[in-house]
N, C-alpha and C positions, 0 to 999 in steps of 0.2 A: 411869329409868336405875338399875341396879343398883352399887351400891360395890362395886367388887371389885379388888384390890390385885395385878397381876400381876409377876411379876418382872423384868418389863425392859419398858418400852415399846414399840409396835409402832414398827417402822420407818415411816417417811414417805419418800414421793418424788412428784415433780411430774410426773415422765414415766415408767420405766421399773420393775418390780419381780419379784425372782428370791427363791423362799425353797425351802428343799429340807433334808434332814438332815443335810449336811455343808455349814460354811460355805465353804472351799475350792470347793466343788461348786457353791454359788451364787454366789460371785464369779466361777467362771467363764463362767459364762451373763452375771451382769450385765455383763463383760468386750466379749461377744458383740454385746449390747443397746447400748453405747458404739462399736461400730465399725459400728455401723448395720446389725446382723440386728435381723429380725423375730422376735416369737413363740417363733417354732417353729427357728429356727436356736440362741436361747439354750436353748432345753427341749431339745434334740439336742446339744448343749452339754454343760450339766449332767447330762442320765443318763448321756450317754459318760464325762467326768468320775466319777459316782457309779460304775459299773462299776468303774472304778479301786479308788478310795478306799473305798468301802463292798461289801468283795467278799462278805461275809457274808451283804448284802441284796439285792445285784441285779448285773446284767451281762448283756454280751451275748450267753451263753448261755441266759438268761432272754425273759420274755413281755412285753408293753408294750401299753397301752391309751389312748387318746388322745379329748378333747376340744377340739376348736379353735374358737374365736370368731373369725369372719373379719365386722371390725369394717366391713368396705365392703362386704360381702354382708348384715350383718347377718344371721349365721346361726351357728347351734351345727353342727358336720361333729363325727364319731367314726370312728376308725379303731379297726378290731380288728386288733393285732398279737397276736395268739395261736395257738402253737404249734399245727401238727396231729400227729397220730399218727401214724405212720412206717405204709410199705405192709405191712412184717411184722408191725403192733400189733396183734394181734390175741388173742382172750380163750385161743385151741388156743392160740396161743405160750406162753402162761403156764402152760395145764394140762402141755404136753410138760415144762417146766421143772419140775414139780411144784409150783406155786405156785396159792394159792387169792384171793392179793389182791396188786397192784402192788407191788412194795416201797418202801420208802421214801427209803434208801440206796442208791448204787453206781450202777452203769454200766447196769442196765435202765433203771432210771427217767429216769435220765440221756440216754439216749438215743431215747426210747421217742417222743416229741414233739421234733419240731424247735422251734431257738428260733427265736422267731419277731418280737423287738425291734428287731433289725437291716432287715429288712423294713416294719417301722414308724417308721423314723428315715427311709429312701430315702425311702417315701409320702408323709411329712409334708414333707420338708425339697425333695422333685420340686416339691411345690403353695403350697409355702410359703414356702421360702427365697430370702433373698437371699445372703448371702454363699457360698460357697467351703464345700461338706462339708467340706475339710482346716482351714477355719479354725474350723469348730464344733468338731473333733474333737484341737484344739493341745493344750489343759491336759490332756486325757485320755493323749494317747502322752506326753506329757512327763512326767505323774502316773507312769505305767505305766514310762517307758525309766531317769529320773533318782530314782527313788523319791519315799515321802510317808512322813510322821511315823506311827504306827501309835498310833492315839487309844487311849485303855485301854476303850470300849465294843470295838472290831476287837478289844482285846485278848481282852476279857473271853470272845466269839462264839466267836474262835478256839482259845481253850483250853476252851470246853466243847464244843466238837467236835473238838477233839484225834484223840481215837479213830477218830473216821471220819476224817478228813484222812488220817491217818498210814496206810491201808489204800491209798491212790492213790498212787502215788509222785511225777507229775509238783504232786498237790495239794501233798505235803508237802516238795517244796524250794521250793515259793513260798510258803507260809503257814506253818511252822513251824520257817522259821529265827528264830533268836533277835535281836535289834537293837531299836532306835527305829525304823527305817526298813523301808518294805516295797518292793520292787521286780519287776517282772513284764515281762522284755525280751520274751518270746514273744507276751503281750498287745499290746505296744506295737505288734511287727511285723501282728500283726493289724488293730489300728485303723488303722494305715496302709496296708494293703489295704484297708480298708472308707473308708478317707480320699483312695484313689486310685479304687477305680474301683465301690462305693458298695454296692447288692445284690450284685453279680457278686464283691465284693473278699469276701463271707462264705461266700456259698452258690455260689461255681463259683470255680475255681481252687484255687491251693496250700492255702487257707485249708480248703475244703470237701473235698478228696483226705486231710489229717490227722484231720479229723472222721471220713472213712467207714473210713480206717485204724486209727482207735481204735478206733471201733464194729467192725467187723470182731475185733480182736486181743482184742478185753473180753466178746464172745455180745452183741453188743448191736444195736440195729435201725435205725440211720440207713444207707442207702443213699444213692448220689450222686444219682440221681432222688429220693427223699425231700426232700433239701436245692434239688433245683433248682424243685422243686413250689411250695416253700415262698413264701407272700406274704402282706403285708396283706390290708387289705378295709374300702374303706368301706361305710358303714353308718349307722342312721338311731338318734339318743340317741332315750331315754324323755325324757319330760317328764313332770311334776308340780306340783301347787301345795299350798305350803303357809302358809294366812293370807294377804297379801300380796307373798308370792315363788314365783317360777315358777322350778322346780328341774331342772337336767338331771343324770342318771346315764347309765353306759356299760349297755349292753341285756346280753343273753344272750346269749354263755356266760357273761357277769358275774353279779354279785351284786346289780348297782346298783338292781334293780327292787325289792328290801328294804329299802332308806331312802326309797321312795316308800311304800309301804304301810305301813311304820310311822308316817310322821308320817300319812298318813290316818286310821288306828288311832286317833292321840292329839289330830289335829284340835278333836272334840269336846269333850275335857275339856280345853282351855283352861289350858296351862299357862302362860299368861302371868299369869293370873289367881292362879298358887299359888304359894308360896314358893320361891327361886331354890334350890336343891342341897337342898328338902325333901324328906321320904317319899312324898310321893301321885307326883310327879315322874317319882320313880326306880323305883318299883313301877309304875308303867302302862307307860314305856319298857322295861323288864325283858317284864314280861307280853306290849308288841308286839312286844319283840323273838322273842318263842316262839314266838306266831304266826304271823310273816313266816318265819321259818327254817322252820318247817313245811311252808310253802308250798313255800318253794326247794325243798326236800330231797323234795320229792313231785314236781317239773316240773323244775326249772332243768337244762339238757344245750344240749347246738349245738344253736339251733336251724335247720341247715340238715341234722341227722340226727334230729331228735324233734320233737313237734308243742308248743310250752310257750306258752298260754294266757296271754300277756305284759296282752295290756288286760286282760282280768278281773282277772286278779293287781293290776293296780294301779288299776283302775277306784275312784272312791269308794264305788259302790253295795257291791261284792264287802267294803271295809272295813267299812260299818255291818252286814254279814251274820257277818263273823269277830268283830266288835267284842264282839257278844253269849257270847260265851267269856272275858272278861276279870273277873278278882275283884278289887271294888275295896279287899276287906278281907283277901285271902289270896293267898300265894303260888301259884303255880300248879305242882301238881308235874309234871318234865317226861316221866312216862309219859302223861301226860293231852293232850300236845302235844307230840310225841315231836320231837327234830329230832338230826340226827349230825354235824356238823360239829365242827373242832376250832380254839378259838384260837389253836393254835403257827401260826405263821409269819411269816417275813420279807422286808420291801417297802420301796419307797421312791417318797414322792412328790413332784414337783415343780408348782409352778405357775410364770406367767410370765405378769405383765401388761409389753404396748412401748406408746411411746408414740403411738402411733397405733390405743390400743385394744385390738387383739387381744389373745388369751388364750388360754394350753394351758391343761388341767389333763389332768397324766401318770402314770401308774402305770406301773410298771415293776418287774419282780421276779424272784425264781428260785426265792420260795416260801421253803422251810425255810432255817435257818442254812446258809450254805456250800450251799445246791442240793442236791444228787446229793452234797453233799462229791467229790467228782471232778474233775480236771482233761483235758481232751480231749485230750491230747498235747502236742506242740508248739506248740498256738496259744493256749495262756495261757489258756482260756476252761472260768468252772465252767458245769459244765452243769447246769440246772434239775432239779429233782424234781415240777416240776408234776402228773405223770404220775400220779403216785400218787395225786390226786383220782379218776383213773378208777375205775372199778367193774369187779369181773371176773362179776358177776350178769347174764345175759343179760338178763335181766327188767328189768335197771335202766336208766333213759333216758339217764342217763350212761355206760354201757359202754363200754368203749375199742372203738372202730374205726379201721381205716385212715382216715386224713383228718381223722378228727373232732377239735376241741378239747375237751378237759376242763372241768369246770363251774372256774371262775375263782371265787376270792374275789375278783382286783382290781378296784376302783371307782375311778371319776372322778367329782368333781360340777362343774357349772356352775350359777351363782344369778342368776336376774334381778329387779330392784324397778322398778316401771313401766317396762316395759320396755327397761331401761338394765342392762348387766352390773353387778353389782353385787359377786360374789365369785366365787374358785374353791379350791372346799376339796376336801381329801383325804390320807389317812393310811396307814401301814402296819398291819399286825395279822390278815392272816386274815380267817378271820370276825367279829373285833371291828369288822372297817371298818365294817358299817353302824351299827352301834350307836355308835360314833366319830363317825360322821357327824352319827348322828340330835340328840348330846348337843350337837356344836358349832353345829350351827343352832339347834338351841332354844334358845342360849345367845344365840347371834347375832339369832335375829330374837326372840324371847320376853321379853328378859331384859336387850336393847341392849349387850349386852359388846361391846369391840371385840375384831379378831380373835386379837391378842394376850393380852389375858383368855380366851378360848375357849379359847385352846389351852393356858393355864396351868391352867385351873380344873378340880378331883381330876376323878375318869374313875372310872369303872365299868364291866366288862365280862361277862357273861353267860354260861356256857359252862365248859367242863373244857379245863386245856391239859396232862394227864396222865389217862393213861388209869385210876389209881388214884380220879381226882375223881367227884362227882357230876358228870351233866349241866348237872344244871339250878344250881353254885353260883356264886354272885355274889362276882366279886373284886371289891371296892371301897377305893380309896385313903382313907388314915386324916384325910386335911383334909377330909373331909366333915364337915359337924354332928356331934356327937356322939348328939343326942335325933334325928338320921337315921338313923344306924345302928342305932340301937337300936329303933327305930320298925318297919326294914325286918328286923329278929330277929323281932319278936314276929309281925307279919305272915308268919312261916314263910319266910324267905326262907336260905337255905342257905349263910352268910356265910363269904368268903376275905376277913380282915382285912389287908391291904396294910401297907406303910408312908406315910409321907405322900406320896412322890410312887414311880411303881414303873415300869419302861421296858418292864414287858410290857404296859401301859396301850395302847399304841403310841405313833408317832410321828405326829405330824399336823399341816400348814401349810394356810397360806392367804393371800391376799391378797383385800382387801375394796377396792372403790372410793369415795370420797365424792361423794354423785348431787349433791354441788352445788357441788364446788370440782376436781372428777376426779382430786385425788391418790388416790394409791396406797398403801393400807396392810399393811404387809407382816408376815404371825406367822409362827414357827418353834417349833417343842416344843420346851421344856427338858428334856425326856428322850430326848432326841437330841445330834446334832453338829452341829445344823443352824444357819442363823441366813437373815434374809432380808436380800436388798442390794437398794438401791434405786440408781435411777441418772438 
């Protein structure tokens, strides 16, 4: 067992546990879990809740990805709630506009993909729920109709996107009045369409007529057939193993099959065996993280419009074959393992273990700070910027098409130890998630931290989240060793010195089980609002 001194201890509970980035957001799930929902009624719960309160990071006009444990099936199910691309998405639409890539900002992108989270709340909560959608969805219209305090991280999001807020007008009298308090009556009246009559209350009626009116009045491409199109999709997780744990991620359009392949990568050299937050560590994680992002950036698209090679990709054999590219004495510079991804963006995760076992683990997002920065009219709702992952390269497997989903950074994990759940971790950040992930398991199974130490202990992430950076430079929080740091210099490694803790790290929870007394222990990042309740 590793000493390592985390700032608050995990939470404990004997039955029930909710942890997410606002703690408002997980009381109200654990709220859920006391009136006898399941699972997936408090995880419906708390994102409806986080749309509210954390509008920077996620909402219903955002994407949603889902893991459930349905503890009497004994089985891991995944739902893909990810947006598709509108019947006008297409690559001519962009050229006629004069555009050579999705933009990032504004009402294309905004509109360009339906969201597609509110279709993943109906699927989960049809198969899963017990209680009343209206009582999953109480703190959230109440959050939205009676206001919430405006945390100074909301504050902080909201005034560096100022500038784009302030270009939407319905954005900028909801986010840029001045107060303690934020409030969003147009939102609220939407959740309560989505609290009376559930898919139908987003994607058909007054809710979805304001959507195709926006879209219409802004050049933008949601159609009423677009939004009636629109639906989840079950689906089959990856699986993995690493040492003694059997690992689920969310498949493709995700990202999740790159925390498989990494820890394949690092299998062999036995990081349990080397010093907790040393150089060899953080240099072979680095190096697999280049590798797997390689991969993505060469395959990863829908794969219901491209052909992506998923078991190779995460097969062990295809890892001992990439492995042989990895320098155990030098940086790897990233022309040599080229990959294009960008760490900006913003998410939010929840987990949910009830006392009968089951378990979500939820990703849910709208991508950038603020989405689209846009607001869709009358219905309170920012609308995502997903879009803008697409490619306007025909050549490229990710190309926007009618239908298709966008390659996703968001991930889910689910963990098993002799076959008993044992954790469900996951984080916001882009494409920092996998390498997030990779750092808390290692911590977790390598190194025996509990999950509240994992989620406390410095971070490092891989990657440029400004186009001014190198690719390939390493931001790393300053409570690393010092003779680490300096260790991972001389090694060529392309150093963003941090402060000691930094919130572009991400944000990451989890809840871990005890395989021999079944509490519930519950982490939240301290570079969040989050906190975990137990119940």
């Amino acid at each position: 067992m590793i000493e390592f001194s985390a700032g608050r201890p995990a939470t404990r509970s004997p039955h029930g546990m909710v942890t997410s980035p606002h703690a408002l957001a997980s009381r109200a799930g654990a709220d859920v879990l006391r009136d006898g929902g399941t699972a997936v009624d408090a995880a419906v719960a708390t994102s409806a809740a986080l749309s509210v309160l954390y509008p920077h990071m996620t909402g219903v006009g955002g994407d949603a990805f889902w893991l459930i444990y349905d503890a009497a099936a004994d089985a891991v199910r995944y739902i893909d709630g990810g947006g598709r691309a509108t019947s006008r998405g297409t690559i001519e639409a962009f050229q006629r506009r004069g555009l050579d890539e999705v933009p990032y900002r504004g009402p294309l992108p905004g509109t360009l993909t339906v969201p597609g989270s509110v279709a993943s709340w109906s699927m989960a909560h049809a198969a899963y729920g017990r209680l009343p959608l209206r009582r999953c969805l109480e703190s959230a219209i109440g959050y939205a109709r009676d206001g919430f305090p405006v945390t100074a991280r909301l504050a902080h999001w909201r005034d560096a996107t100022r500038q784009d807020l302030a270009k939407s007008p319905e954005a900028a009298t909801i986010f840029l009045k001045e107060g303690p308090t934020l409030t969003n009556a147009d939102l609220a009246r939407t959740l309560e369409a989505i609290a009376s009559d559930g898919w139908y209350g987003f994607y058909d009626g007054e809710v979805a007529r304001e959507l195709v009116r926006y879209s219409d009045a802004n050049d933008g491409f949601f159609t009423a057939a677009d939004l009636l199109a629109q639906s989840a999709r079950w689906g089959e997780p990856l699986m993995g193993r690493y040492r003694d744990v059997t690992i689920y991620e969310t498949p493709a359009p995700t990202q999740g099959f790159a925390v498989l392949k990494m820890l394949n990568l690092l299998e062999p050299f036995e990081l349990h065996k080397k010093p907790f937050l040393g150089p060899d560590a953080v240099h072979f994680m680095v190096q697999a993280k280049q590798i797997a992002y390689h991969d993505r950036d060469r395959h990863l698209a829908d794969p219901r419009f491209a052909d992506v090679p998923m078991d190779r990709l995460i097969s062990k054999d295809y890892a001992d074959e990439r492995r042989a590219l990895m320098d155990p004495e030098r940086a790897l510079p990233w022309d040599r393992i080229p990959s294009y991804g960008s760490l900006s963006g913003d998410t939010v995760y929840i987990a949910v273990v009830d006392k009968a076992g089951n378990a979500v683990s939820l990703i849910h997002s709208i991508y950038g700070s603020f989405g689209a920065a846009v607001v869709a009219g009358r219905t309170g709702v920012v609308l995502q910027n997903r879009s803008a992952y697409f490619s306007l390269d025909p050549k490229s497997p990710n190309r926007v098409e009618p239908g298709k989903t966008p390659l996703h950074t968001l991930i889910a994990s689910l963990a098993f130890r002799n076959d008993k759940l044992w954790a469900a971790v996951g984080c916001m950040g882009a494409d920092g998630q996998p390498q997030i992930h990779m750092q808390v398991y290692s911590a977790l199974i390598d190194h025996g931290l509990d999950i509240q130490q994992a989620l406390d202990m410095p971070r490092f992430l891989s990657g440029r989240f400004g186009l001014l950076e190198p690719r390939d430079t390493l931001h790393i929080e300053a409570r690393f060793p010092s003779e680490t740091i300096a260790e991972l210099d001389r090694r060529g490694h392309l150093l963003d010195r941090w402060g000691d803790w930094d919130e572009t790290a991400g944000h990451a929870h989890g809840i871990t089980i005890d395989p021999a007394t079944g509490e519930r222990l519950g982490g939240a990042d301290p570079r969040s609002d989050g906190e975990a309740v137990g119940c």
